[in-house]
N, C-alpha and C positions, 0 to 999 in steps of 0.2 A: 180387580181395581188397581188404578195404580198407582203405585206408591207415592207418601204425602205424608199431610196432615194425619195423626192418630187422636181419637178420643174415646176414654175411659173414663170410668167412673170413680171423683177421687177415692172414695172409700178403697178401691183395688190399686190403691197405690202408696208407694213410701219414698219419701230422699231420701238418699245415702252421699255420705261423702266421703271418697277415699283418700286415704294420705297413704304417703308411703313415707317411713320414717326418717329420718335427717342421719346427713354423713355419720357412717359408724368408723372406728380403726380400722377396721377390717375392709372397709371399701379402699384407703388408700394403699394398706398396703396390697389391696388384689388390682388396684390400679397401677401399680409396681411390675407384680409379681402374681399372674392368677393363681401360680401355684399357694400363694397365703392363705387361700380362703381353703386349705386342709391342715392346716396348723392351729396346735392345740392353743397356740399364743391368743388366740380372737376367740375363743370360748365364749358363746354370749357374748357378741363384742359392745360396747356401750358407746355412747355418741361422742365425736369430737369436741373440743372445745369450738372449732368451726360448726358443725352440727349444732351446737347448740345456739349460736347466730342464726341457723336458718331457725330451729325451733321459734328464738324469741320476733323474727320475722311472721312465720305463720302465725302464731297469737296477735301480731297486730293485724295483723288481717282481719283476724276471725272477730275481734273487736271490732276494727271499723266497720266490717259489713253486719256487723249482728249478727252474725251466724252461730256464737256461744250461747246468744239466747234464743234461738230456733231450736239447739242440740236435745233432744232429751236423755239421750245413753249415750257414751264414748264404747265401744267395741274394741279392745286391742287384744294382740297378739301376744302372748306372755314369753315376750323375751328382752331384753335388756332394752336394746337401741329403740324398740317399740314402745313402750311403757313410758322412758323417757319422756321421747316425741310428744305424745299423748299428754302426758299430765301439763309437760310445759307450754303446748299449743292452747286446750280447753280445760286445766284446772282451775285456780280459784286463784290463782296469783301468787308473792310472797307475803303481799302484806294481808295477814290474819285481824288486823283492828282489833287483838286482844280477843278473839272470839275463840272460845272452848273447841274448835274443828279438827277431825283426826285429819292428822296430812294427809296427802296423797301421795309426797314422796317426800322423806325425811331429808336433813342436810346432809351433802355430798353424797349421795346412793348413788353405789355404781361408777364410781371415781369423776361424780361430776362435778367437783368445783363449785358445787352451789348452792343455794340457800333451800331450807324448805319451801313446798309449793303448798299452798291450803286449798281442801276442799270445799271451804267455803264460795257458798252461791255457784258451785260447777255443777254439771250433771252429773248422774250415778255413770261408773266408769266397771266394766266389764271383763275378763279375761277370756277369753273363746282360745281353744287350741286348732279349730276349724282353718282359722286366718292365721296359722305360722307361715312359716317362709318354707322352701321347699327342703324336704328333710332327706336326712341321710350325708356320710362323707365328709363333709363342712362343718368343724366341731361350731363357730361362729352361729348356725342353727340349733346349738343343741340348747335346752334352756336349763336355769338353776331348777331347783327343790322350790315348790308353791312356799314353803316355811322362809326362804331365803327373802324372796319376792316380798311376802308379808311384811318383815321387818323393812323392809323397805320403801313399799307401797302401801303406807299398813290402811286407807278408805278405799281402795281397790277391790272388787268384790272376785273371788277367784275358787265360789264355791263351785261353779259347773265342771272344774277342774278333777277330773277323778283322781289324778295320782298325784301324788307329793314328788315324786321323782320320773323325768322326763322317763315315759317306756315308748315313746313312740317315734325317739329320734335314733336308728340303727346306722351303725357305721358304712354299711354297705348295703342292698346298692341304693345309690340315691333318686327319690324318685321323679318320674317321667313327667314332660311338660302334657300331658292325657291324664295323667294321674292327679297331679296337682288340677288341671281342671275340671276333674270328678269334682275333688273335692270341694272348688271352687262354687258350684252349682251347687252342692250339699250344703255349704256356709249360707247360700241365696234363699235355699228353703227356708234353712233354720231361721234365718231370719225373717221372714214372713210371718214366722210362728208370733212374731214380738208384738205385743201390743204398742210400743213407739212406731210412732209414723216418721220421723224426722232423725238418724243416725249417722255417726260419722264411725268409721271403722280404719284404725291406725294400724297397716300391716306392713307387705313387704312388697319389692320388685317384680319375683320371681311368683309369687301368687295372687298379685293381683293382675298380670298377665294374665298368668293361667284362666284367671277368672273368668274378663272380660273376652277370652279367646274364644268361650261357651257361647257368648250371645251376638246379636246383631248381624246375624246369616240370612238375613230375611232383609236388613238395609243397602241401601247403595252406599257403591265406592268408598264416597269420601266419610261416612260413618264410619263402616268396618275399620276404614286406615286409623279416623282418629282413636278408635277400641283397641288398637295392637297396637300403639305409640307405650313404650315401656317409659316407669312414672321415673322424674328427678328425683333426687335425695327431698322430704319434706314437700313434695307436688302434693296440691290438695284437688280432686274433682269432683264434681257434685253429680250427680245423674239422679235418675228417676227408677227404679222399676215396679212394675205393674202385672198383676195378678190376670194372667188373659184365659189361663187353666180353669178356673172357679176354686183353686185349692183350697181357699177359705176368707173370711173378709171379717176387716173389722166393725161389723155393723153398729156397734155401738159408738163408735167412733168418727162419723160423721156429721158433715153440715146439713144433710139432705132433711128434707120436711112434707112430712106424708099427705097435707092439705085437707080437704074439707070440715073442716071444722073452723064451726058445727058445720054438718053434713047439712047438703042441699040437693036437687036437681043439678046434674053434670051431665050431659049429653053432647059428644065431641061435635064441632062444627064440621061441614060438608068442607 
């Protein structure tokens, strides 16, 4: 057949929408100087005060289109400039109206200059180690202690997290744009496992490449091209995918409706 229109079944399908997080230090000064992004200086680098313009940009967004109230889970990558991104795009705002809410991100975390964010009326927000950025070499990839994080993010949920201390960022060697895209399809599964249908996943440049580089080998041209277009600082996309494996389906979770009832005579027309 040839290629076109596709249709599935929605139960075998979920939106995702990728962001790749807002200017961090570290990007200017590797737009300097690439050799920065190996200095211990950008550890966890945190967002610009520029960055964080683009952040309060993406949240009007996500407000005018209604896409905060689409979101059911936020997905981030538990490292500084990511988190950030994240809370100040789809958390709850600054203004709390007095309401008992554990923040999302306390005042100034992370040398940011700014006010608490509330978890009030946001989605439950995630930390997945699957969607870091690519590891190794680049201290700016390595992340804090989950203990660090907490005080900082303390409505952040970061129980899937096994270790309190990064063991899975090694100085050398850093790994390969195949490797990160293993990984990237490992993030895709895990995520199917989720009972949300509707996700937005706050990560990185360098892995959400990788990602995207896994699928769309079976589309023309000008898909594949727009699939390897590497994301701007704070780029938000929204995509579909779709279960074509049978790996498993939300059945319960559907608008589908099984009909006859009450039961009658059904005998398909000629």
């Amino acid at each position: 057949m040839d290629k076109g229109i596709g249709l599935y079944p929605l139960h075998r399908c979920k939106t995702i929408h990728l962001v790749r997080h807002a200017q961090g230090i570290h990007n200017v000064a590797g737009e300097i100087d690439h050799s920065a992004y190996s200095s211990e200086d950008y550890f966890d680098a945190h967002i610009t005060p520029l960055g964080w313009q683009q952040v309060d940009h993406l949240r009007n967004h996500v407000l005018e289109t209604q896409l905060l109230n689409k979101v059911e889970l936020v997905i981030v990558s538990p490292l500084l400039r990511t988190i950030q991104t994240a809370v100040g795009a789809f958390g709850g705002g600054e203004d709390t109206n007095g309401a008992d809410a554990t923040p999302l991100m306390v005042a100034n975390a992370g040398s940011s200059d700014r006010p608490a964010i509330s978890s009030l009326n946001s989605p439950p927000f995630l930390a997945v180690e699957l969607c870091r950025e690519t590891m190794g070499d680049h201290p700016c990839d390595r992340r804090r202690s989950v203990t660090e994080y907490k005080a900082m993010f303390p409505a952040i949920d970061f129980s899937i997290i096994e270790s309190d201390k990064d063991v899975l960022w090694k100085p050398s060697p850093r790994e390969t744009p195949d490797e990160v895209a293993v990984r990237g399809v490992e993030f895709i599964n895990w995520l199917w496992t989720r009972k949300e249908k509707e996700i937005a996943i706050v990560s990185h440049s360098g892995f959400l490449h990788g990602l995207l580089s896994s699928y769309g080998k079976d589309c023309v041209d000008d898909i594949k091209k727009e699939l390897s277009i590497h994301f701007k600082n704070c780029e938000l996309r929204s995509m579909v995918i779709v279960d074509q494996g049978n790996l498993g389906t939300n059945s319960t979770d559907t608008t589908n409706y099984s009909g006859k009832v009450p039961q009658g005579l059904d005998h398909p027309s000629d």
